[in-house]
C-alpha positions in Angstrom: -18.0 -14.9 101.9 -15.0 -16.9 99.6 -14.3 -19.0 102.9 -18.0 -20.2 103.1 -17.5 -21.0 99.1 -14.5 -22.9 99.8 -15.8 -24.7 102.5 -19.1 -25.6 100.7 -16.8 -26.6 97.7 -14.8 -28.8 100.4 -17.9 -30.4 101.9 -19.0 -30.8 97.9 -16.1 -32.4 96.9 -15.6 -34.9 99.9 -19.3 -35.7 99.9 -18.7 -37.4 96.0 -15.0 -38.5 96.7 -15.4 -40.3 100.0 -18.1 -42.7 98.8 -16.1 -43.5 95.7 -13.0 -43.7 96.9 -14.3 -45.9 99.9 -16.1 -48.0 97.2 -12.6 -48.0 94.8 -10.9 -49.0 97.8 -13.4 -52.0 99.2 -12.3 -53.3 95.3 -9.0 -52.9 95.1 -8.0 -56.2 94.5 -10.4 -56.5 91.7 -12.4 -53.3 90.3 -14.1 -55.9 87.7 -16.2 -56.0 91.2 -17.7 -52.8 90.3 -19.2 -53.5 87.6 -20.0 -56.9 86.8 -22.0 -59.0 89.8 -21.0 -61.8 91.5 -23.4 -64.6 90.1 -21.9 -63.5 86.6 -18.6 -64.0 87.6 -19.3 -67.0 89.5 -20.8 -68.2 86.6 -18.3 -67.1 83.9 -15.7 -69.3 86.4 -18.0 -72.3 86.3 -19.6 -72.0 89.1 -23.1 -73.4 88.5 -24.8 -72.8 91.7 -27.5 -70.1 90.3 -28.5 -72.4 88.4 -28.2 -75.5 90.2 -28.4 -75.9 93.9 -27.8 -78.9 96.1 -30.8 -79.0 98.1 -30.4 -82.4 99.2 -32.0 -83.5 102.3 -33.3 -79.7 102.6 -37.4 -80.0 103.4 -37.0 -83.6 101.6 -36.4 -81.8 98.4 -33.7 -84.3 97.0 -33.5 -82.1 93.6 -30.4 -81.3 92.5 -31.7 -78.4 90.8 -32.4 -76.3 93.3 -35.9 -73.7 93.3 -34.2 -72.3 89.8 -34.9 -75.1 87.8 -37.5 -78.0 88.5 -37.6 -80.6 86.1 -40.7 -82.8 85.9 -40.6 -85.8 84.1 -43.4 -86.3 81.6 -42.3 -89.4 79.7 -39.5 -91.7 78.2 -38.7 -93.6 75.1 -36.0 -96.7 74.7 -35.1 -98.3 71.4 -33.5 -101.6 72.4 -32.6 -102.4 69.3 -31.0 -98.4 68.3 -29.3 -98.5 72.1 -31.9 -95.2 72.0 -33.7 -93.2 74.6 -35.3 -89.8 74.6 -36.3 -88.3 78.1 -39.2 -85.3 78.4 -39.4 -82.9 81.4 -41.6 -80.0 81.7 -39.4 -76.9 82.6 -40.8 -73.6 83.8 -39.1 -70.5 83.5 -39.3 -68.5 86.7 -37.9 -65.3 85.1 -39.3 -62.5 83.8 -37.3 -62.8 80.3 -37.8 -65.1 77.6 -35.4 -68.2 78.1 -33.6 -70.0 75.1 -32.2 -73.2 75.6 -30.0 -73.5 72.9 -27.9 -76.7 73.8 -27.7 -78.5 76.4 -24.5 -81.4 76.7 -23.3 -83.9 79.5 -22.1 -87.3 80.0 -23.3 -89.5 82.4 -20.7 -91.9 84.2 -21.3 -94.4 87.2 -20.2 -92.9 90.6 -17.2 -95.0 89.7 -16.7 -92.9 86.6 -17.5 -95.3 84.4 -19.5 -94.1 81.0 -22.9 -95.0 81.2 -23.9 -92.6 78.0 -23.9 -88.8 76.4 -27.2 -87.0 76.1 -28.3 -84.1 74.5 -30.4 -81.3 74.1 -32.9 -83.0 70.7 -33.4 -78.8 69.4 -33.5 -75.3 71.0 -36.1 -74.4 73.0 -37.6 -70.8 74.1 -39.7 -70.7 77.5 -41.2 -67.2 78.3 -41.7 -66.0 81.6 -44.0 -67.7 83.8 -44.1 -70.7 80.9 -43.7 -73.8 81.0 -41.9 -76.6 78.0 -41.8 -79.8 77.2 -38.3 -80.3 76.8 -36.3 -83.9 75.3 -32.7 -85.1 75.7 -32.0 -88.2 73.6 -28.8 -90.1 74.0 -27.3 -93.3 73.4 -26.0 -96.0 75.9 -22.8 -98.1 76.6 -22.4 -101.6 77.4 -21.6 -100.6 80.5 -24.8 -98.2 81.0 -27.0 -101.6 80.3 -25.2 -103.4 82.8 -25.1 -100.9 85.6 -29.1 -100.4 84.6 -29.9 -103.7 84.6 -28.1 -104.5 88.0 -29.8 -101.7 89.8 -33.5 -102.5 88.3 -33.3 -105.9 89.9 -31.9 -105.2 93.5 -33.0 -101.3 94.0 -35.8 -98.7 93.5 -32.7 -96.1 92.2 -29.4 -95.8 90.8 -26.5 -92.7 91.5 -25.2 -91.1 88.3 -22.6 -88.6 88.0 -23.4 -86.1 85.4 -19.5 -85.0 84.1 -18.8 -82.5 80.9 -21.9 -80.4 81.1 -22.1 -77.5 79.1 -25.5 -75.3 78.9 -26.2 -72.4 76.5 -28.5 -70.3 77.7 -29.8 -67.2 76.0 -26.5 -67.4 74.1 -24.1 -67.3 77.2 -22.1 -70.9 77.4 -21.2 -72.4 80.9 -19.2 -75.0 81.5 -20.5 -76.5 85.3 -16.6 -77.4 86.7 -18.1 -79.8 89.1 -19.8 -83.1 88.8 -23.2 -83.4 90.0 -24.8 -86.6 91.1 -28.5 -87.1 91.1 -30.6 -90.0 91.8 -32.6 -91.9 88.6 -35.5 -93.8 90.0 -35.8 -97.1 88.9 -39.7 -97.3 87.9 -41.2 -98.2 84.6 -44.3 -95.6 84.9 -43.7 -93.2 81.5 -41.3 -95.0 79.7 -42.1 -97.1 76.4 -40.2 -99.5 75.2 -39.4 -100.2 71.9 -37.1 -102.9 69.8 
């Protein structure tokens, strides 16, 4: 009768060690693995793929923004005189927590790196789940930025800008994106007024 305890005890004790220890061993080079998941690391790193995504020439989605985020834009505002602009974009949050947008920061450069201007998030913003915001950036332009613009309005429908330096707070937790991201900025009046 002790044998069939010690055996049950054996079969007891391997049937909780072997999947932990496979598991401990699967991690070895970094237990962290355990615990915290990959996306958070990822984005802790700077790696800003969960939240943006280069779809590009995926189903003619040209977004750099992936299905996470989805910026429509609403309307714009330019201050000649100030050198101003404000942009609005409706965002939707497609969690199922409240999102606050508590700053949002990046410069904008020429593919040539060049500084076309620094925009900003205008105030914080919190989108609940399945909402929608209308949220403004406002920035500022460089001599440069008006020349690049006004170039591209009279020989093309779009200009490429390289978004550099961006750093998003999100529900408190700051991320610095590593990488530059280039979008696409149409080159049509419709929604923008002009002041100054």
């Amino acid at each position: 009768m002790q044998l069939i305890g010690i055996v049950l005890l054996l079969i007891s004790v391997g049937l909780v060690v072997g999947p932990v220890g496979a598991v401990v061993y699967i991690y070895k080079d970094d237990l962290s693995g355990l615990i915290i998941p990959p996306e958070v690391k990822g984005l802790v790193n700077g790696d800003s793929s969960l939240f943006i995504n280069d779809n590009s020439g995926n189903d003619g989605d040209d977004s750099p923004f992936g299905s996470f985020v989805q910026p429509e834009f609403v309307s714009a505002n330019i201050d000649n005189a100030a050198r101003t602009f404000s942009v609005t974009v409706n965002l939707t949050n497609s969690f199922t927590i409240d999102l606050t947008l508590n700053s949002l920061s990046t410069d904008v450069d020429t593919p040539d790196r060049q500084r076309i201007t620094a925009v900003g998030l205008s105030n914080p913003y919190v989108i609940a789940p399945g909402e929608s915001a209308l949220v403004t950036v406002e920035g500022s332009w460089t001599q440069t930025g008006e020349a690049y613009f006004m170039e591209h309005y009279s020989t093309s429908e779009a200009a490429d800008v390289v978004l550099v330096n961006t750093v998003v707070d999100v529900n408190g937790v700051s991320v610095e994106l590593s990488e530059p991201i280039q979008i696409t900025v149409p080159m049509s009046t419709s929604g923008i007024t002009v002041t100054g």
